[in-house]
One Martini backbone bead per residue (centre of mass of N, CA, C, O) as a GRO file, in nm:
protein
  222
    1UNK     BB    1  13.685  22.465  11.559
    2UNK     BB    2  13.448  22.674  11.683
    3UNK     BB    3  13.172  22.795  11.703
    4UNK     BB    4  13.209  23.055  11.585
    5UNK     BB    5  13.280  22.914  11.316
    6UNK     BB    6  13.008  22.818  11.261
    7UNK     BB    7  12.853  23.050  11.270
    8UNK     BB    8  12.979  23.214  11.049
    9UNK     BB    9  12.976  23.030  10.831
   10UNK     BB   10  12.631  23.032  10.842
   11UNK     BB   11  12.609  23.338  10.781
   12UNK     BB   12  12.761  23.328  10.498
   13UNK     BB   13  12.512  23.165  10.371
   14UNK     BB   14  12.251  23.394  10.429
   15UNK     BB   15  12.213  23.449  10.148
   16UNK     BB   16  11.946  23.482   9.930
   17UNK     BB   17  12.028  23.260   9.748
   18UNK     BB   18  12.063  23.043  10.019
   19UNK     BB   19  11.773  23.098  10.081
   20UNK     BB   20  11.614  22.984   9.874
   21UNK     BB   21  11.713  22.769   9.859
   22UNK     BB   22  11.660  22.641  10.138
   23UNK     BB   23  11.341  22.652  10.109
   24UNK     BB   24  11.346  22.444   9.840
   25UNK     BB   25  11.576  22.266  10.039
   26UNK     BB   26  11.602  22.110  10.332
   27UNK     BB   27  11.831  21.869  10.248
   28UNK     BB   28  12.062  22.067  10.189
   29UNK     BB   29  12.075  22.197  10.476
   30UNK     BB   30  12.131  21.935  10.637
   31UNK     BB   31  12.399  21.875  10.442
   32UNK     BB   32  12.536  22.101  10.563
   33UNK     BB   33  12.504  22.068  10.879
   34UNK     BB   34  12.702  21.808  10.852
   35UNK     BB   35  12.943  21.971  10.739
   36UNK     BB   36  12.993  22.164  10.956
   37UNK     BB   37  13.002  21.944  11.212
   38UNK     BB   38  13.234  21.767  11.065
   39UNK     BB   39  13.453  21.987  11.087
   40UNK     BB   40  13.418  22.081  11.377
   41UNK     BB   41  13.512  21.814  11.493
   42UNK     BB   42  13.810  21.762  11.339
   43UNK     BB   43  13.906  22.054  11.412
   44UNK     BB   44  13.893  21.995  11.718
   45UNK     BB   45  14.027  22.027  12.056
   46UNK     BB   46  14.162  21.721  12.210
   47UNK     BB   47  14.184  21.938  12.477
   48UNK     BB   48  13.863  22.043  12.408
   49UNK     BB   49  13.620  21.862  12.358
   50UNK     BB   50  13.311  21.867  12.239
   51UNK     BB   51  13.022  21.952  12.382
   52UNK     BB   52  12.741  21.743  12.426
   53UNK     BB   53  12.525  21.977  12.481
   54UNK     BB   54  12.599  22.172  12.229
   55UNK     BB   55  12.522  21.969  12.012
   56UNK     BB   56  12.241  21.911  12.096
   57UNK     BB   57  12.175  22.152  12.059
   58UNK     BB   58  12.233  22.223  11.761
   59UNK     BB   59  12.053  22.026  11.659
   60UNK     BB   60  11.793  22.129  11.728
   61UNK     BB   61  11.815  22.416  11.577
   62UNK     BB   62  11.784  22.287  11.380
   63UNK     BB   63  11.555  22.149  11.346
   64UNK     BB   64  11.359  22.369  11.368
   65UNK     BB   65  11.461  22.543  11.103
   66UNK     BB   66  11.353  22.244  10.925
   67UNK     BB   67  11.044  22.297  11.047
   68UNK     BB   68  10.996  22.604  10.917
   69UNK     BB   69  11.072  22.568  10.630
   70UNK     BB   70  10.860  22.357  10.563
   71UNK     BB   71  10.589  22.519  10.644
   72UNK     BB   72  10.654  22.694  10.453
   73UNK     BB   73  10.628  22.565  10.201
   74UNK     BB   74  10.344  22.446  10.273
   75UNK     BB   75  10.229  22.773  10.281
   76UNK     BB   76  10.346  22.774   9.924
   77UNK     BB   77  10.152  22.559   9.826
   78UNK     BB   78   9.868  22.695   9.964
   79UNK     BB   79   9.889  22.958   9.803
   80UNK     BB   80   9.935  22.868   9.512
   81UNK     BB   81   9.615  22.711   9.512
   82UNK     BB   82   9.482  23.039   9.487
   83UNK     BB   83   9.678  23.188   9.303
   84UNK     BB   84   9.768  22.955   9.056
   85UNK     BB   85   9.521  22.790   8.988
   86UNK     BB   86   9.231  22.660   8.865
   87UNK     BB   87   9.077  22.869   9.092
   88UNK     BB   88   9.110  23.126   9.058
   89UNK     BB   89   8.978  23.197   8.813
   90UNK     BB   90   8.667  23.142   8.921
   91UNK     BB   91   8.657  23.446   9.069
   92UNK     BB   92   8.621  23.637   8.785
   93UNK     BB   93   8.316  23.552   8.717
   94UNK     BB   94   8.203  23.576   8.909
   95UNK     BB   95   7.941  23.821   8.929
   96UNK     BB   96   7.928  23.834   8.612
   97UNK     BB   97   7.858  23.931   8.275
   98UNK     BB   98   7.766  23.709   8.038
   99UNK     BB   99   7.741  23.623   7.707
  100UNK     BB  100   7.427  23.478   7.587
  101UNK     BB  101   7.190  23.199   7.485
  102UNK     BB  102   6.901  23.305   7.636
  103UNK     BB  103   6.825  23.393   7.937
  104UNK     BB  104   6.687  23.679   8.140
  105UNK     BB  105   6.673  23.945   8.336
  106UNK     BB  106   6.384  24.177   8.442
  107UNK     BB  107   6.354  24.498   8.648
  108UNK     BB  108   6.315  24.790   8.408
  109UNK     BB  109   6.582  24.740   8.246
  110UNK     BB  110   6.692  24.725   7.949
  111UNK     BB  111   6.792  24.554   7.747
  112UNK     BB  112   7.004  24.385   7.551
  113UNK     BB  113   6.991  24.245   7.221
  114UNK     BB  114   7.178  23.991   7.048
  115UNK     BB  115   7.189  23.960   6.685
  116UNK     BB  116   7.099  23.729   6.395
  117UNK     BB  117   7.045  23.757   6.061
  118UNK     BB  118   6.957  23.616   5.769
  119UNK     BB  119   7.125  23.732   5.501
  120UNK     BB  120   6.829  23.648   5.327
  121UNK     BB  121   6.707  23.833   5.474
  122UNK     BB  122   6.403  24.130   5.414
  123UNK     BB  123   6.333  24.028   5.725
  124UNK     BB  124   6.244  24.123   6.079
  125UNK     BB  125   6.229  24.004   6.408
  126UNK     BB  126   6.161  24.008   6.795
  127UNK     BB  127   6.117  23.771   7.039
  128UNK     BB  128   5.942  23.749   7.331
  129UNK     BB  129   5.956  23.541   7.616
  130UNK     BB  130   5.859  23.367   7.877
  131UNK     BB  131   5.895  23.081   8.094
  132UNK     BB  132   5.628  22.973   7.909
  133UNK     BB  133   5.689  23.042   7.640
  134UNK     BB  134   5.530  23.316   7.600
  135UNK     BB  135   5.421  23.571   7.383
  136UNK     BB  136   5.464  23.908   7.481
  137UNK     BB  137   5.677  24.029   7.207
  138UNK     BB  138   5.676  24.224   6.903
  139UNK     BB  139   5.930  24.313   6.660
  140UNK     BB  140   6.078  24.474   6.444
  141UNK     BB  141   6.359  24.454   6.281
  142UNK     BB  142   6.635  24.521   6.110
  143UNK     BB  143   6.868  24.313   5.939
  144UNK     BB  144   7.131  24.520   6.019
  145UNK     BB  145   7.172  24.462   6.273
  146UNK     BB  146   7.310  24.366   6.638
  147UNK     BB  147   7.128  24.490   6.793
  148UNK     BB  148   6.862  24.542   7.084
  149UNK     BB  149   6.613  24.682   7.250
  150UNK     BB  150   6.444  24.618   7.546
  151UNK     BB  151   6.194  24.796   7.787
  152UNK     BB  152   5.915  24.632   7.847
  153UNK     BB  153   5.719  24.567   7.634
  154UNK     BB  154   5.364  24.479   7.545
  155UNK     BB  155   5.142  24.400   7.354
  156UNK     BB  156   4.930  24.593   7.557
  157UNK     BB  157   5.133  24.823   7.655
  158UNK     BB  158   5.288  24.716   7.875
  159UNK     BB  159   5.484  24.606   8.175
  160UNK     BB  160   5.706  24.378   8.246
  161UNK     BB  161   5.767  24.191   8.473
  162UNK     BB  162   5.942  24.093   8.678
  163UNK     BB  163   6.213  23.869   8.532
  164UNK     BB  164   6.228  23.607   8.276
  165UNK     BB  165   6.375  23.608   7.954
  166UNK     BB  166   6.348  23.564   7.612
  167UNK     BB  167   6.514  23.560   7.248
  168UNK     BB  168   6.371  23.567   6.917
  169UNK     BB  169   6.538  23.568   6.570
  170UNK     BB  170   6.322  23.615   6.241
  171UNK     BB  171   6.367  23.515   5.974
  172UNK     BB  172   6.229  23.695   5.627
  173UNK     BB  173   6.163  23.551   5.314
  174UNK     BB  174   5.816  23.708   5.169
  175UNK     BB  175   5.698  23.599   5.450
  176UNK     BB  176   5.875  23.369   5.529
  177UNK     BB  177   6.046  23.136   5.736
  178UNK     BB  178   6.343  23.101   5.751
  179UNK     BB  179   6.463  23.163   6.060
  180UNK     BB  180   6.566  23.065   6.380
  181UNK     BB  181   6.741  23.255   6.654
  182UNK     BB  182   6.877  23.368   6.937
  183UNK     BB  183   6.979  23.538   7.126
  184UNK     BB  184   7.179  23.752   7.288
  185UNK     BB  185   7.260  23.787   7.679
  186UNK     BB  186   7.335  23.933   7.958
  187UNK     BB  187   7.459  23.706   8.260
  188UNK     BB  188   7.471  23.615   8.605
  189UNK     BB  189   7.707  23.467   8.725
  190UNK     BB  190   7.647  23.230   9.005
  191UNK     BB  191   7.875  23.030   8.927
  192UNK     BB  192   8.146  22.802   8.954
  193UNK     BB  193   8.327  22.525   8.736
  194UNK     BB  194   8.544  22.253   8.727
  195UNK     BB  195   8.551  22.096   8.356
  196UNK     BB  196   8.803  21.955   8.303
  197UNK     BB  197   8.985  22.217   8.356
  198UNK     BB  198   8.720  22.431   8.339
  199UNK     BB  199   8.536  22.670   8.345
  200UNK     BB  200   8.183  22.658   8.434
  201UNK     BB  201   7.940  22.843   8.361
  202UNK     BB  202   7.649  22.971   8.620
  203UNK     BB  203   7.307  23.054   8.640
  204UNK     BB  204   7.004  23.144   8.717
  205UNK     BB  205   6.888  22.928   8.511
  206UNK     BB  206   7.116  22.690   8.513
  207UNK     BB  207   7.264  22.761   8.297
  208UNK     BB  208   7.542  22.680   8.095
  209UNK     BB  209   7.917  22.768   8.018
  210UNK     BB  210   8.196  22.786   7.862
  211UNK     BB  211   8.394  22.949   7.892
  212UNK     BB  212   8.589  23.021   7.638
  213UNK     BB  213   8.289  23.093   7.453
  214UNK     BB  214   8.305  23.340   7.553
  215UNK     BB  215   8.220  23.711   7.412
  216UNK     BB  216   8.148  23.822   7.682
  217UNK     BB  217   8.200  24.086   7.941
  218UNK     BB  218   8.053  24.236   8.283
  219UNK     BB  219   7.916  24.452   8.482
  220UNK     BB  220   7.706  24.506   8.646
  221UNK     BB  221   7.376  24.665   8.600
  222UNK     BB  222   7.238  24.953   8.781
   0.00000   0.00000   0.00000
């Protein structure tokens, strides 16, 4: 068998699915080089036997071929830990607006608070507080509603500055307090963390939530 005979077998082992194997195996190719080499061996002109510079080339040039194959290997496991992996997730959430019970920035755009009045109550309020855990206004809202707006009105009827506030929903049955429940408010994820493999949402003022428990999510509001 000429070298030429070794070429020929080569390229018609090179079809796609040949070349998959090779990809995820470059053992295989290996040993299939062996193959090929230890055929062309046995099968040489007694009196022309195979030169040994020609050898030495094909050794090399698979060598080559086996050392860019794994390189692509190493370059598809690299490539599959950002797209495949349990970081891709984390950049999903950056930067979007995730619904949650605490407290979110007004800028002097409405907020939007989600209310749960308690069944039994027959009355309700919503209550705003500033960073400093004061009330600043106070709402009644209808016990039956699920959403509420507010729009940065304070008690003195002027406009709250730009900054963060929570709000509190205070359920009341004959004017007596019967509970008190978080608002729950869109907030924009600033950072992203896998916490025991999974995503841990992290806000503008240091709160967290596990990805898996958000309730809403949207893209921040303009």
């Amino acid at each position: 068998m000429q070298t030429s005979d070794i070429s020929a077998a080569s390229q018609s082992n090179t079809s796609p699915a040949s070349s998959q194997e090779a990809t995820a195996s470059s053992d295989s190719d290996f040993n299939t080089f062996l193959t090929l080499l230890t055929a062309q061996m046995r099968n040489q002109d007694p009196m022309k036997p195979m030169d040994s510079t020609e050898f030495v080339a094909q050794l090399a040039s698979f060598s080559a071929v086996e050392q860019q194959i794994e390189t692509n290997n190493k370059l598809s496991e690299l490539l599959g830990m950002f797209t495949d992996g349990p970081t891709a997730s984390l950049t999903e959430w950056l930067g979007k607006e995730v619904r949650r019970e605490g407290s979110t920035s007004f800028d002097g755009q409405p907020v939007e608070v989600g209310v749960s009045v308690h069944p039994s109550a027959d009355t309700a309020r919503l209550v705003v507080r500033d960073t400093n855990a004061e009330i600043i206004y106070a709402l009644q809202i209808d016990p039956s509603v699920e959403t509420v707006s507010w729009d940065g009105t304070t008690q003195n009827s002027g406009t709250a500055p730009a900054g963060r506030y929570s709000f509190e929903v205070e359920s009341y049955v004959d004017g007596d307090l019967l509970a008190g429940k978080s608002g729950s408010v869109f907030d924009l994820v600033t950072e992203v963390r896998l916490d025991h493999g999974n995503p841990l949402l992290i806000f503008e003022d240091g709160a967290t939530l596990q990805a898996e428990t958000a309730t809403a999510i949207r893209m921040p509001q303009i």
